[in-house]
FINU-451378 format. One record per residue: residue in one letter; chain; x negated, y negated, z of N, C-alpha, C in turn. Coordinates in Angstrom, 3 decimals, padded with zeros to 6 digits. Layout:
REM residues N
(r 'A', 'A', (X, Y, Z), (X, Y, Z), (X, Y, Z))
...
***
This chain:
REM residues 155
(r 'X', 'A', (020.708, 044.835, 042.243), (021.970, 044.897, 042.944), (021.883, 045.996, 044.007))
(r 'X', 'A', (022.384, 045.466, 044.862), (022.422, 047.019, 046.008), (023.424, 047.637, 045.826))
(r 'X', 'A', (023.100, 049.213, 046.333), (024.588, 050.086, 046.502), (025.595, 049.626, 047.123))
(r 'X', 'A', (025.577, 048.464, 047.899), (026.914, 048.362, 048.721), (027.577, 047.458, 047.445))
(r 'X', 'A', (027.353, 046.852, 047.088), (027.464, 045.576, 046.200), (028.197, 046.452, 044.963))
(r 'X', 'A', (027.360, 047.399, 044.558), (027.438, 048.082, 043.264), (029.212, 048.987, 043.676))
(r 'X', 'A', (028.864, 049.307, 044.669), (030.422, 050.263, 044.710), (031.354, 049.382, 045.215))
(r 'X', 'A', (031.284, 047.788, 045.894), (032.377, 046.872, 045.670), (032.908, 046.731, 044.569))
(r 'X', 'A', (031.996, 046.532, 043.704), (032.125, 046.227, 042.526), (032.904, 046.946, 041.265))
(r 'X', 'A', (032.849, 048.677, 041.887), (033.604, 049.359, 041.152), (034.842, 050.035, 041.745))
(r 'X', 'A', (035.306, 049.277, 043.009), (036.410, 049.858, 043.367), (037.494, 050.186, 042.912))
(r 'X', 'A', (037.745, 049.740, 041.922), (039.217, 049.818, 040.792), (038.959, 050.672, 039.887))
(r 'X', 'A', (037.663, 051.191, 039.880), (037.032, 052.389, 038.906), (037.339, 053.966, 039.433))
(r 'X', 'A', (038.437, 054.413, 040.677), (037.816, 055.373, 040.896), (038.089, 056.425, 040.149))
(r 'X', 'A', (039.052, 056.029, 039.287), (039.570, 057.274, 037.790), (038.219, 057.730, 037.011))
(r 'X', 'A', (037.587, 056.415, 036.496), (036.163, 056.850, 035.875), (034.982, 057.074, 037.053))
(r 'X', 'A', (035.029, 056.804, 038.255), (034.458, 057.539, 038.999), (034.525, 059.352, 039.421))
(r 'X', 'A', (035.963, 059.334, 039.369), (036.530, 060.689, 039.365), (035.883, 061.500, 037.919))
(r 'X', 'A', (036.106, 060.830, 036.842), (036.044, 061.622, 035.671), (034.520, 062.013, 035.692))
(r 'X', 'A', (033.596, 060.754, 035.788), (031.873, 060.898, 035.779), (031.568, 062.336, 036.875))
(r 'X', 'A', (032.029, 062.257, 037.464), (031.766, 063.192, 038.738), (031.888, 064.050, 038.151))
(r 'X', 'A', (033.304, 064.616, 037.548), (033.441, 066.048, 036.986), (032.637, 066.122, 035.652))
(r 'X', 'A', (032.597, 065.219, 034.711), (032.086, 065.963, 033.658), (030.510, 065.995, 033.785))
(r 'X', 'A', (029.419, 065.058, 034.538), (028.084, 065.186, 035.190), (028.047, 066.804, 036.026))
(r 'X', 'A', (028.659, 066.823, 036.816), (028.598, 067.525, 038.052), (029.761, 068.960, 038.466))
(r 'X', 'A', (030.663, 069.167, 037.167), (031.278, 070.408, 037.490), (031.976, 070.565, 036.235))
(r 'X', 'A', (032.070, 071.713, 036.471), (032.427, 072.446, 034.789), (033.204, 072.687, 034.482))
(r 'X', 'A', (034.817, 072.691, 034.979), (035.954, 073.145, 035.410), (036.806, 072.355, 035.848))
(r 'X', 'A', (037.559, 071.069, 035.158), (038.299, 070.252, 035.566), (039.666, 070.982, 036.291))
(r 'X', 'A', (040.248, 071.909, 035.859), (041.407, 073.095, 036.534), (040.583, 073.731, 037.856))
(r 'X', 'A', (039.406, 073.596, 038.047), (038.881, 074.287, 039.168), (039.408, 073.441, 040.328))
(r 'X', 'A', (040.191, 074.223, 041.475), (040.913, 073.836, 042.665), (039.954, 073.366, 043.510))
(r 'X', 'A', (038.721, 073.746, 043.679), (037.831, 073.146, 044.446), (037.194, 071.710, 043.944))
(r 'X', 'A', (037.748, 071.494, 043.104), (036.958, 070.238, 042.730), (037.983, 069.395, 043.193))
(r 'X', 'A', (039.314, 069.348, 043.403), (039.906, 068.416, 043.640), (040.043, 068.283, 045.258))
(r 'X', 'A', (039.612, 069.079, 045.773), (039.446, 069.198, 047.238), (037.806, 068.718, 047.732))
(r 'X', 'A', (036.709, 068.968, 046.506), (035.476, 068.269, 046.679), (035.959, 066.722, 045.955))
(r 'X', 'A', (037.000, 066.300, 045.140), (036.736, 065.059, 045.087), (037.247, 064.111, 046.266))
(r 'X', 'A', (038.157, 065.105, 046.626), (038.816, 063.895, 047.899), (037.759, 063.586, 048.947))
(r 'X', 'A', (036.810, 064.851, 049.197), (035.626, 064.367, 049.999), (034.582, 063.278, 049.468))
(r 'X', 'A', (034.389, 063.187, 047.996), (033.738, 062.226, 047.605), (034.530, 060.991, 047.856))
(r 'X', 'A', (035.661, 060.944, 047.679), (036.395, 059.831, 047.891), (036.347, 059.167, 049.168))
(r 'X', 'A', (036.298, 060.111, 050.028), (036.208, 059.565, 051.769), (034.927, 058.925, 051.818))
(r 'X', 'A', (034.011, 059.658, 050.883), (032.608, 059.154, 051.156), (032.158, 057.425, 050.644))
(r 'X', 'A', (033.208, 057.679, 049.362), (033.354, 055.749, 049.078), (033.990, 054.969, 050.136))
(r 'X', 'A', (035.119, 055.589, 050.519), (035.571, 054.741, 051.250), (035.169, 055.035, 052.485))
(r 'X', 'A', (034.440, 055.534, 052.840), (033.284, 055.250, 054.244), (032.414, 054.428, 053.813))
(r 'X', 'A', (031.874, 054.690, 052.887), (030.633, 053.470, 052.569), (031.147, 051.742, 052.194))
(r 'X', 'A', (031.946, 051.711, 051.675), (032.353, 050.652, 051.722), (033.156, 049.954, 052.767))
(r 'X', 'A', (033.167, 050.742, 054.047), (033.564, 050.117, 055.299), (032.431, 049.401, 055.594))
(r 'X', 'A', (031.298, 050.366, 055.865), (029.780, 050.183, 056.694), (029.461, 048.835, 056.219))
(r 'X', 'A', (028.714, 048.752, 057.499), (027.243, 047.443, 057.365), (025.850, 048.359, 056.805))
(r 'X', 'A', (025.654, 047.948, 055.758), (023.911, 047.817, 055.278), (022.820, 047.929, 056.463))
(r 'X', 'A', (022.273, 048.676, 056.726), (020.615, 048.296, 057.154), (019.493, 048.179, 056.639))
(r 'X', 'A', (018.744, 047.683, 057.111), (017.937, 047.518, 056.049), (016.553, 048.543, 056.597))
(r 'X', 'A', (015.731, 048.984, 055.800), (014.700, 050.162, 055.644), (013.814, 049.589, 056.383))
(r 'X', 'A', (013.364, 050.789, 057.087), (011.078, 050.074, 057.357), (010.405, 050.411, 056.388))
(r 'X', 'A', (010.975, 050.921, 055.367), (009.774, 050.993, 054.425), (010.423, 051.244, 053.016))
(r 'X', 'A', (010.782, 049.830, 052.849), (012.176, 049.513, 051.331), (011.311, 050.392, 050.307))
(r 'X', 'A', (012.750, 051.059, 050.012), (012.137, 051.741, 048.434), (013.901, 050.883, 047.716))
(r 'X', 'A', (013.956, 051.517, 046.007), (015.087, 051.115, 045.563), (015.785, 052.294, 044.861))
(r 'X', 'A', (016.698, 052.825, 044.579), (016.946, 054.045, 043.983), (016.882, 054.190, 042.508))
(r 'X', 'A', (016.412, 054.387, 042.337), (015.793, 055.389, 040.783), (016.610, 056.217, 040.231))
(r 'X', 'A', (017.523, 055.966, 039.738), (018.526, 057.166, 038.575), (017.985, 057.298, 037.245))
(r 'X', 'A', (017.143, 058.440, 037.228), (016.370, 058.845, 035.918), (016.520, 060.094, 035.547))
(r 'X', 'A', (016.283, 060.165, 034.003), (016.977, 061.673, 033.100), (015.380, 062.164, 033.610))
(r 'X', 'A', (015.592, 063.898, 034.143), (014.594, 064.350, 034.483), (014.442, 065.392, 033.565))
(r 'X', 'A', (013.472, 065.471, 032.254), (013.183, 066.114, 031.046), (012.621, 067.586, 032.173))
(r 'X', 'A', (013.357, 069.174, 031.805), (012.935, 070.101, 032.037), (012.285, 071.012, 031.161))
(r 'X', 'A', (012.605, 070.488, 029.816), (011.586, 070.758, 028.488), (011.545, 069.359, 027.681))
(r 'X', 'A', (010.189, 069.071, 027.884), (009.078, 067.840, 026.846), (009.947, 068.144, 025.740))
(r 'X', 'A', (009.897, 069.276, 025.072), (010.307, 069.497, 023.495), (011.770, 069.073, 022.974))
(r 'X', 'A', (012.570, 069.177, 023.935), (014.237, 069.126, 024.218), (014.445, 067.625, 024.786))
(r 'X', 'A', (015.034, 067.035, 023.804), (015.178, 066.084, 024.114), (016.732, 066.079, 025.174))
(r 'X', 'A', (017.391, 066.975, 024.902), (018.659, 067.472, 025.597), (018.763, 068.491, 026.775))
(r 'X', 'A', (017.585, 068.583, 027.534), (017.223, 069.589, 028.058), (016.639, 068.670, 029.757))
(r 'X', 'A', (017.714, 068.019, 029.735), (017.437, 067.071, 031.158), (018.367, 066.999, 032.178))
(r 'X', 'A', (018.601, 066.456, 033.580), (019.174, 066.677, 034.156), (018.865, 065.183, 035.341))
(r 'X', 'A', (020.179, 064.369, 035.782), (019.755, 062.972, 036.192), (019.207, 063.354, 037.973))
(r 'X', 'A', (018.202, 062.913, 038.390), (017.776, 062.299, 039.444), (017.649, 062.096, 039.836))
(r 'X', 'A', (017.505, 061.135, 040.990), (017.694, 060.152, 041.992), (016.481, 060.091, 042.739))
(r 'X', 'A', (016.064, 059.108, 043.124), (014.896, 059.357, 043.992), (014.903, 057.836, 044.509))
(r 'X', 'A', (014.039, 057.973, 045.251), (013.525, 056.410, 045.959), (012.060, 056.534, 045.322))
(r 'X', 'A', (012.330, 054.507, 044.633), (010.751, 054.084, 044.220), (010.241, 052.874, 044.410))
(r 'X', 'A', (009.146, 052.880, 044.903), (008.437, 051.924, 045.536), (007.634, 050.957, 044.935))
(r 'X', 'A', (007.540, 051.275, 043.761), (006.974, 050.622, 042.430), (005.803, 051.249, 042.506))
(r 'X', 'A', (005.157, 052.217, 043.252), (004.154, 053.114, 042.743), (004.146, 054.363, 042.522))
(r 'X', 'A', (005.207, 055.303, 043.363), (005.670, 056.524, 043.660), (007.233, 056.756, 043.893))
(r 'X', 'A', (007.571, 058.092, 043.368), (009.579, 058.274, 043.863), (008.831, 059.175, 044.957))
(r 'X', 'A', (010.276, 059.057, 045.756), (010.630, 059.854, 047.136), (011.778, 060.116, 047.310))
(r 'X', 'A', (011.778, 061.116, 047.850), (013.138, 062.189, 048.455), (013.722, 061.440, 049.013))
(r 'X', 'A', (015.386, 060.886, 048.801), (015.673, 060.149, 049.896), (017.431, 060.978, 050.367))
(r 'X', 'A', (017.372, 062.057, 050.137), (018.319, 063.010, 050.500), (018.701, 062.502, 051.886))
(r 'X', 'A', (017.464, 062.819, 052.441), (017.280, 062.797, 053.939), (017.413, 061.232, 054.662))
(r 'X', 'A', (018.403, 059.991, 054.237), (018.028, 058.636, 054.423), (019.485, 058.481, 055.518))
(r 'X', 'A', (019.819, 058.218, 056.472), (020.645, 056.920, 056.714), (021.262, 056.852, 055.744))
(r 'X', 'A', (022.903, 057.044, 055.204), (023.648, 056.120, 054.341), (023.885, 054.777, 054.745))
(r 'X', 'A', (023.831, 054.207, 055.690), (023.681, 052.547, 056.288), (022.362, 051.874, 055.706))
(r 'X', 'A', (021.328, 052.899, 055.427), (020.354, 052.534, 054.489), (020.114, 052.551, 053.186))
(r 'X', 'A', (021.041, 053.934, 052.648), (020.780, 053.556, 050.973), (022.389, 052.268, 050.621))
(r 'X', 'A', (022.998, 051.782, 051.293), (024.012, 051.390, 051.079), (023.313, 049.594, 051.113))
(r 'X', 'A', (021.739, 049.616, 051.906), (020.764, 048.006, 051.133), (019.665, 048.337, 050.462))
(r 'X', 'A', (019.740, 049.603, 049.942), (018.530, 050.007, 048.463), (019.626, 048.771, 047.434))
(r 'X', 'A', (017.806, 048.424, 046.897), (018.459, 047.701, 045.409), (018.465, 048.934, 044.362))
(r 'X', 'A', (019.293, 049.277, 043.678), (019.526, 049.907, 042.077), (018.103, 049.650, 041.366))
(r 'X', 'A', (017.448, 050.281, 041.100), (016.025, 049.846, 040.400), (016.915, 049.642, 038.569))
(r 'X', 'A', (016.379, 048.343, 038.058), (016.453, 048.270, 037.046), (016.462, 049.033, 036.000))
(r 'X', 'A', (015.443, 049.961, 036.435), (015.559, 051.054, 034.761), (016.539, 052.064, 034.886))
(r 'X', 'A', (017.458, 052.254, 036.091), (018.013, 052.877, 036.130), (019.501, 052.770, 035.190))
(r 'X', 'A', (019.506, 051.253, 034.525), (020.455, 051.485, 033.969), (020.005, 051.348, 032.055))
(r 'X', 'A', (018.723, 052.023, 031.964), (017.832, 052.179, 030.769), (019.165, 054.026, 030.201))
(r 'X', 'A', (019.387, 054.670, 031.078), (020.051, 055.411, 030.135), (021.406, 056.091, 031.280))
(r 'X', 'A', (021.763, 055.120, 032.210), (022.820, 054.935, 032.693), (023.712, 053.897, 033.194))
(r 'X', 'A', (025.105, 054.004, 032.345), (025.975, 053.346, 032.995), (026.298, 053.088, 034.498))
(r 'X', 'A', (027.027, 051.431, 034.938), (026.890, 051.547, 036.224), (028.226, 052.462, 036.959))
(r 'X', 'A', (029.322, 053.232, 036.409), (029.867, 054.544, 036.855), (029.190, 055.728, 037.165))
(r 'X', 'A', (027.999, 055.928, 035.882), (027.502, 057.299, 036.083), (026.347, 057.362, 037.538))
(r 'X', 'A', (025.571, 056.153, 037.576), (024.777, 055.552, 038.498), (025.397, 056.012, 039.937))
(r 'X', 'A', (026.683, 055.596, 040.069), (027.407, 055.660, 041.233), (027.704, 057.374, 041.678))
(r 'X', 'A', (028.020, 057.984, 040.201), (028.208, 059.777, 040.674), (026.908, 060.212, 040.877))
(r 'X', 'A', (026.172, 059.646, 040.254), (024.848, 060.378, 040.857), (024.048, 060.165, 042.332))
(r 'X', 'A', (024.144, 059.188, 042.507), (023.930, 058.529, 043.373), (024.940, 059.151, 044.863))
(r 'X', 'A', (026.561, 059.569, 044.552), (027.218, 060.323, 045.273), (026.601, 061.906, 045.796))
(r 'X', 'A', (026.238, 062.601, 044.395), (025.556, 063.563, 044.510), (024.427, 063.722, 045.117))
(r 'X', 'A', (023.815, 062.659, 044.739), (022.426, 063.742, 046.114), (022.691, 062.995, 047.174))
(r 'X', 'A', (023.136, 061.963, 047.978), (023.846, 061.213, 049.075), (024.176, 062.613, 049.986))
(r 'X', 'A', (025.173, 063.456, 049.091), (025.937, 064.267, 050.029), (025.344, 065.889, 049.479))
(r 'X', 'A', (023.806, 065.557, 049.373), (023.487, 067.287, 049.299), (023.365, 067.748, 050.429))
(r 'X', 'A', (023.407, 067.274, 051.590), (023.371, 067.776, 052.699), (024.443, 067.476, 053.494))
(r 'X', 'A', (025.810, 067.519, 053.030), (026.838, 067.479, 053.405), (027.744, 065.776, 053.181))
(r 'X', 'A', (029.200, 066.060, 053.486), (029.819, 064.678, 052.851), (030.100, 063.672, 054.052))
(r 'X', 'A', (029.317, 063.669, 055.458), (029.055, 062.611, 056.284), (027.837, 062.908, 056.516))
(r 'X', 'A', (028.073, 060.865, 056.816), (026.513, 059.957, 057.311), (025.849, 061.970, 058.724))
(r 'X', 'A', (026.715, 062.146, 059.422), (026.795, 062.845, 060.649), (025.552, 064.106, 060.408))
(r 'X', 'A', (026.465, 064.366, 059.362), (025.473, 065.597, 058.937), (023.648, 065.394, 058.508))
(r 'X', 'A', (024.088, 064.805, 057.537), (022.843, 063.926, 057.260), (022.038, 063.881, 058.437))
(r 'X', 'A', (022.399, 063.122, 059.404), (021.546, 063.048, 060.627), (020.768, 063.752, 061.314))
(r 'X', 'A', (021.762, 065.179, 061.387), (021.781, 066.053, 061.960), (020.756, 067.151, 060.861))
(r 'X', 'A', (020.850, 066.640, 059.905), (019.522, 067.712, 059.466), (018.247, 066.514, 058.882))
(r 'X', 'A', (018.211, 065.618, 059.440), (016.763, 064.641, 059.742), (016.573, 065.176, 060.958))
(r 'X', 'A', (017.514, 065.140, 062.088), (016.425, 065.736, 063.958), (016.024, 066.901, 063.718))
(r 'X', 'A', (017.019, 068.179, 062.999), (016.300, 069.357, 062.608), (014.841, 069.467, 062.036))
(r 'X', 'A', (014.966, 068.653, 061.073), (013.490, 068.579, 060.318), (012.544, 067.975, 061.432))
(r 'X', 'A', (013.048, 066.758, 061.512), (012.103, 066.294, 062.643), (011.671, 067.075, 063.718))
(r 'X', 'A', (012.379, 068.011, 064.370), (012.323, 069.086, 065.533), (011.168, 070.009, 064.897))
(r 'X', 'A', (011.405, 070.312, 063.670), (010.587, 071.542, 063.187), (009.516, 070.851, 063.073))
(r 'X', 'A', (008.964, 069.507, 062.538), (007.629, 068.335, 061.881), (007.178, 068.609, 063.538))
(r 'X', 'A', (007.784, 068.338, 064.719), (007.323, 068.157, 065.809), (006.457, 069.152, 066.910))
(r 'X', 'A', (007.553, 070.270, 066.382), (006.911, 071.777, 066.808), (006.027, 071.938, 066.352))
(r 'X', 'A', (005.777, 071.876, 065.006), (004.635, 072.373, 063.995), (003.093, 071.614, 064.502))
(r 'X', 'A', (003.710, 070.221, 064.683), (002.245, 069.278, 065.121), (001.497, 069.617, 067.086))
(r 'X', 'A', (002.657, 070.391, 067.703), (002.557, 070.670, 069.172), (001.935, 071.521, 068.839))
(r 'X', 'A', (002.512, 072.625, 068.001), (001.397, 073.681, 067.806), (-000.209, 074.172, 067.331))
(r 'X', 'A', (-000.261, 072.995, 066.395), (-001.814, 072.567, 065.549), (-002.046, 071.755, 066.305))
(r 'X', 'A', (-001.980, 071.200, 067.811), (-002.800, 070.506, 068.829), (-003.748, 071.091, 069.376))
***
């Protein structure tokens, strides 16, 4: 299923979207900033579910997996996200939301997540670099500016 598909799909959810968010992702349901960070998550659904899909040059699917920080601890994990290609994950912080919005959901991702929790996580690293597509952008040319300098200079 793709992300665009997947958050049609849960539009009438955004109470348990709201709730997944806070109890995954903040510690402090009385904390005033969270209700001022959820309304930004909220804009961010309902921006994404305006958009058109694009599609990738180089399709990966998103990967929501428990990331074990102690082998021994079975409780000692923290969820994920990555882009996978069926051989390797990748950073996809840095993507186009017009692009993760035609990633397919990789199957195992719902091996130890629901499709609510899928969606907060999936919110979360979307907007680690801020809660618009804009920003996002704007720190891909940065990087890119710096990838570019760096290669002018080792010429």
């Amino acid at each position: 299923m793709k992300l665009k598909t997947l958050l049609q799909n849960n539009i009438n959810n955004m109470d348990k979207i709201k709730t997944s968010m806070l109890m995954n992702h903040y510690s402090d349901e009385n904390d005033l900033e969270y209700e001022k960070t959820w309304s930004q998550y909220y804009d961010v659904i309902t921006y994404l579910l305006e958009e058109e899909p694009v599609a990738q040059d180089n399709p990966v699917s998103i990967l929501v997996q428990k990331y074990f920080t102690n082998e021994e601890n079975e409780y000692d994990w923290y969820p994920d996200v990555v882009g996978w290609d069926g051989e390797q994950t990748w950073g996809i912080e840095l993507v186009d939301w017009h692009e993760w919005l035609d990633m397919d959901i990789d199957q195992d991702s719902y091996d130890d997540f629901n499709e609510i929790d899928i969606i907060t996580n999936i919110l979360w690293e979307m907007t680690f670099f801020g809660f618009s597509n804009e920003k996002v952008i704007e720190k891909i040319n940065y990087f890119s500016n710096i990838m570019d300098n760096i290669k002018n200079e080792t010429s």
